[in-house]
C-alpha positions in Angstrom: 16.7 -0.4 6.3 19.1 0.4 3.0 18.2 -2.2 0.4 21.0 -1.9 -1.9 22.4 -4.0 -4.6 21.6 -6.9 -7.0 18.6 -9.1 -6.0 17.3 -11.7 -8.2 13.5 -12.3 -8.6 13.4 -15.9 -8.1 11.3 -18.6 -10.0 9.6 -20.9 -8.8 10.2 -24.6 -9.8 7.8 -27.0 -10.6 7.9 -30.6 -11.7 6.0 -32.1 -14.8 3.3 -32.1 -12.7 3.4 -28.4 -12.0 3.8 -29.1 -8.4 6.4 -27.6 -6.3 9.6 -28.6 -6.1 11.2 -27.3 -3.2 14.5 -29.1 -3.4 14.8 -27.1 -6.5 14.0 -23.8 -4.7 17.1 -25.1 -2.4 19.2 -26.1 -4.1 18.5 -23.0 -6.6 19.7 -20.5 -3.8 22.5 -22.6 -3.0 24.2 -21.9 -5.7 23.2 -18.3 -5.7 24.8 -17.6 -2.6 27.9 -18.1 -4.3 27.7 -15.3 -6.4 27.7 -11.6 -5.3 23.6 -10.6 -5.3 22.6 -9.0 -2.0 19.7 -11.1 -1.3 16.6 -12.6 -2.9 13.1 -11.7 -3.8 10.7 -14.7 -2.9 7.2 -14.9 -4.3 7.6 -12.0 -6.6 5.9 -11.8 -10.0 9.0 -14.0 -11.7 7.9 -16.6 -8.7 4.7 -17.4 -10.5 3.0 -15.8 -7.3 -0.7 -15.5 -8.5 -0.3 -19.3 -9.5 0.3 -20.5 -5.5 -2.2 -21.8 -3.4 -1.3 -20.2 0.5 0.1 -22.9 1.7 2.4 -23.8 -1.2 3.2 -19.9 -0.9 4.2 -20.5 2.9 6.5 -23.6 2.1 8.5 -21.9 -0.6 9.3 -18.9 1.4 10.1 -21.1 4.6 12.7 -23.3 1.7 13.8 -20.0 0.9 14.6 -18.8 4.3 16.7 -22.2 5.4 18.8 -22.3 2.3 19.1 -18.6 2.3 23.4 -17.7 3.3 24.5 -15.4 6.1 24.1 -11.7 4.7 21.7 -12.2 2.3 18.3 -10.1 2.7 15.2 -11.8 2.1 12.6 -10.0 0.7 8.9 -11.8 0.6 6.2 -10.4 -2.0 3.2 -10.2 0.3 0.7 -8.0 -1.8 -2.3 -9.6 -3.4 -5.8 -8.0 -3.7 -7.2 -7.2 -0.2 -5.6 -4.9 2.3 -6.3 -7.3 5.4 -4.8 -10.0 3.2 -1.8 -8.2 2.3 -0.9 -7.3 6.1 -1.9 -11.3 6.9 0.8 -12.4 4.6 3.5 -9.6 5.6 3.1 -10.7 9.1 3.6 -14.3 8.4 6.6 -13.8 6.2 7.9 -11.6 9.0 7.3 -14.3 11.5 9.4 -16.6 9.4 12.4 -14.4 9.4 11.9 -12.2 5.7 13.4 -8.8 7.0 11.6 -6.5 3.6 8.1 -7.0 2.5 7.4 -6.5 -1.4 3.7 -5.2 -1.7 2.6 -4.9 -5.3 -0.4 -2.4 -5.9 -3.7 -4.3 -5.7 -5.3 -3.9 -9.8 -8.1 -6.4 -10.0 -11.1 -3.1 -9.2 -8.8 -0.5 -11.6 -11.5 1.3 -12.7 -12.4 2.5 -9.1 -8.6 2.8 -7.7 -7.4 6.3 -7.2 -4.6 7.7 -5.0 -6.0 7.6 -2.0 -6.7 4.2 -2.3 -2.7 3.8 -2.7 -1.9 6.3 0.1 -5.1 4.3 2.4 -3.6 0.6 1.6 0.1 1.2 1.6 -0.3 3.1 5.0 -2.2 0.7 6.4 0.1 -2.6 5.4 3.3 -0.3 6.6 1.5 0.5 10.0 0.0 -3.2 10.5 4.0 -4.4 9.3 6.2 -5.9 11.6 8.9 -5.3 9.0 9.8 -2.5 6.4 7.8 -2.8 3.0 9.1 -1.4 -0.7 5.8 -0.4 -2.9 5.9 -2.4 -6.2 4.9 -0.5 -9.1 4.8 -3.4 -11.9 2.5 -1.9 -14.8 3.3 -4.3 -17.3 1.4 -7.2 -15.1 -1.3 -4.8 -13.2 -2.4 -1.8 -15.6 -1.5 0.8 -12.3 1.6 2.7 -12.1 2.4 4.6 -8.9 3.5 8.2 -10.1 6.3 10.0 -8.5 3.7 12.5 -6.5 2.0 9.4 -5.0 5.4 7.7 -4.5 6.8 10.7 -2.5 3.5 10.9 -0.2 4.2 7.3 0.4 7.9 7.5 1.3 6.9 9.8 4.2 5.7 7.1 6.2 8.9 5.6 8.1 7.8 2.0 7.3 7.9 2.0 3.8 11.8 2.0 2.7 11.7 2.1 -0.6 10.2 1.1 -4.3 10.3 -1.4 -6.9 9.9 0.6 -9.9 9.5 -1.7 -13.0 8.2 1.0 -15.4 11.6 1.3 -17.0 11.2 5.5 -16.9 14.4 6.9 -16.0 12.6 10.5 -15.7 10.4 8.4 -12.7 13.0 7.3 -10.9 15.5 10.3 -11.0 12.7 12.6 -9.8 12.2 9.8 -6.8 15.4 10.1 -5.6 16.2 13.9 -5.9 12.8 14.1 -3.8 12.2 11.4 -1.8 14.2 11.3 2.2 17.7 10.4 1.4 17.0 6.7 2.9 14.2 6.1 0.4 15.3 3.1 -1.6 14.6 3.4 -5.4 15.5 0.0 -7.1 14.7 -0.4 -10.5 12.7 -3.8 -11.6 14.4 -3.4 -15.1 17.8 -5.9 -16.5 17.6 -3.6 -19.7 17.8 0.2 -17.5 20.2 -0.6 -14.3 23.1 1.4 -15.7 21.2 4.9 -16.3 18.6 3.8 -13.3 22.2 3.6 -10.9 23.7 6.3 -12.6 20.8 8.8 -11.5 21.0 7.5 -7.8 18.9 4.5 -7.5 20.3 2.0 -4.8 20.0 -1.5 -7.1 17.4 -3.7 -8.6 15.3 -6.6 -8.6 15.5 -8.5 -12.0 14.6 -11.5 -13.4 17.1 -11.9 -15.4 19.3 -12.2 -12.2 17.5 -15.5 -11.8 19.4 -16.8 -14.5 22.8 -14.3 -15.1 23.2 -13.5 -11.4 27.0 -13.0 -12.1 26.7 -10.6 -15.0 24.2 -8.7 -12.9 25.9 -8.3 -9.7 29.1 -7.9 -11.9 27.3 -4.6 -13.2 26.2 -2.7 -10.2 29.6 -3.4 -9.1 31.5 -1.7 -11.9 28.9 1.1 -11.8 30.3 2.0 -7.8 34.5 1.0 -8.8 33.6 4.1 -11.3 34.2 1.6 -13.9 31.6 3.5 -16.3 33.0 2.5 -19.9 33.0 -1.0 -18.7 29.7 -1.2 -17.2 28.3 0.3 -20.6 29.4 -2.3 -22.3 28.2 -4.9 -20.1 24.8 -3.3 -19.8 24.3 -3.6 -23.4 24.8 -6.9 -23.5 22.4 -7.3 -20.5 20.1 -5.3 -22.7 19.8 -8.2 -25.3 19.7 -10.8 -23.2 17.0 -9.4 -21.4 15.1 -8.5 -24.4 15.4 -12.5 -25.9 14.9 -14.0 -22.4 12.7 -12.0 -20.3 10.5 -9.3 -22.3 9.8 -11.9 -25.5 9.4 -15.4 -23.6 8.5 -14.2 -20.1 8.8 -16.8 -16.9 9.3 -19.7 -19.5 12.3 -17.9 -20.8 13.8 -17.4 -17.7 13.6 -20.5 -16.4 15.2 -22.6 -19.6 17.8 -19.6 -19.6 18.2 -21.4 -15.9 18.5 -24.5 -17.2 20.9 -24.3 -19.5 23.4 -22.5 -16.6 22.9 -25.4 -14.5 19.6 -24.2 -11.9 16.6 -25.9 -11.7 13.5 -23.5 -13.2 11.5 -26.5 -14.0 8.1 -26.2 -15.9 5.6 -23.1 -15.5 1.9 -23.4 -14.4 -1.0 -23.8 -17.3 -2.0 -20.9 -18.7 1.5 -20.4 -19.5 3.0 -21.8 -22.3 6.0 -24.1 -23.2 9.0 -22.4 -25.2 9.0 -23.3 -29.4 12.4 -24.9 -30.2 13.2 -21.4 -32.6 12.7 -19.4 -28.5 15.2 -21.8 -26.8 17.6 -21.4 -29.8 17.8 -18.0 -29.4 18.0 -17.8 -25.4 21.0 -20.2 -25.9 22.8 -18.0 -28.3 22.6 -15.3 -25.8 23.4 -17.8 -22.5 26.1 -18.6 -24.8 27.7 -15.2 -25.8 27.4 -13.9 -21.9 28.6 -17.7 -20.5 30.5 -19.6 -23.6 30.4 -22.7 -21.0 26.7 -23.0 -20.8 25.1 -25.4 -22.9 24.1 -25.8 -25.8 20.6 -26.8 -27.4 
């Protein structure tokens, strides 16, 4: 399994009453596969995961999979706390037709978690896995990072393909992939690194900002294999504002009005998180506006 290109991290929507709205998750992916992204990432981090009841979890990924067009790989985040848990949920989204598994590392017991307990719950999710996983290394959420020495243990196992590095350490991923077997999958989780992260050899990325710019994004990775480098580094700097103004400083609330205002549905976010001031949504609109002039305005 070669996961390769752009794959946005999808929201999901929710109504006034913070309920799901699945129409929005379908309609939301309709549009998407109109553009050129690879495939999708349901129930990652930018999905508001942690938020989701099971069963809410189930329906969104079983929208996902209907609307989903021909070509597109679906990847399903599975990971939560327990191991048994974690393989639970990979077999259902396997069942339901997701061909990758996402497994973020468990975090809640940090103090305790060492190495082996990577090595003893990623080998036991990729044995127990109908389907390959990618490790998911988000330390900006969890407080864990896998490091290169544990990641290259873990890519010997033939059912893990590949990583979600969000880190943003160019160094991490390079090593990875001089190191790694030559069908490991390094993707980087990171709008603001894609150019240097492709540029050392990893094979795309997962990004939230894709939920909202999925054009720009795609349109990157593809300069970066035309050879198109000059181009691409202009485009990534722009990419590295936006993703700075939309994701890093207003999170899930950013990204889902910087939705809005290019016509998808992103919808509210679950309590604890907060509502947008007007001074946040002026600013993502400025930068919707520069990358999209067509966009709307606030």
């Amino acid at each position: 399994m070669i996961v390769r290109g752009i794959f946005p991290a999808l929201v999901t929507p929710f109504r006034t009453d913070e309920s799901v709205s699945l129409s929005g998750v379908t309609e939301n992916i309709r549009q998407y596969n109109e553009t050129r992204v690879a495939g999708y990432v349901v129930l990652g981090s930018t999905g508001e995961s942690v938020m989701l009841s099971r069963d809410e979890a189930d329906s969104i990924l079983a929208a996902a999979k209907e609307a989903a067009g021909p070509g597109k790989l679906l990847i399903a985040g599975t990971g939560v706390e327990s191991t048994a848990e974690t393989i639970a949920r990979t077999k259902r989204a396997a069942a339901m037709g997701y061909q990758v598994a996402l497994v973020k590392t468990p975090y809640y017991y940090k103090p305790v978690y060492r190495a082996e307990t990577h090595f003893q719950h990623y080998r036991a999710v990729a044995d127990a896995s109908p389907i390959p996983i990618l490790l998911y290394s988000v330390p900006q959420f969890t407080g864990i990072t896998l490091e290169t020495a544990e990641v290259l243990a873990l890519a010997a196992h033939p059912n893990i393909a590949g990583i979600k590095d969000s880190s943003g350490n160019i160094q991490r991923i390079g090593e990875m992939v001089a190191s790694a077997r030559k069908d490991f999958c390094v993707l980087t989780g990171g709008a603001a690194v894609v150019y240097p992260a492709l540029a050392v050899g990893a094979r795309g990325a997962v990004l939230a900002l894709a939920a909202a710019l999925p054009e720009k994004c795609a349109e990157l990775f593809e300069l970066v294999q035309q050879g198109q480098h000059e181009q691409a580094q202009q485009l990534q700097l722009l990419l590295v504002t936006a993703s700075k103004r939309i994701v890093s400083e207003c999170g899930i609330p950013g990204v889902k009005y910087a939705m809005g205002l290019r016509g998808y549905e992103g919808g509210v976010s679950r309590r604890p998180l907060l509502p947008l001031t007007e001074e946040k949504k002026q600013g993502i609109a400025a930068v919707v506006s520069q990358l999209h002039p067509a966009a709307a305005r606030v």
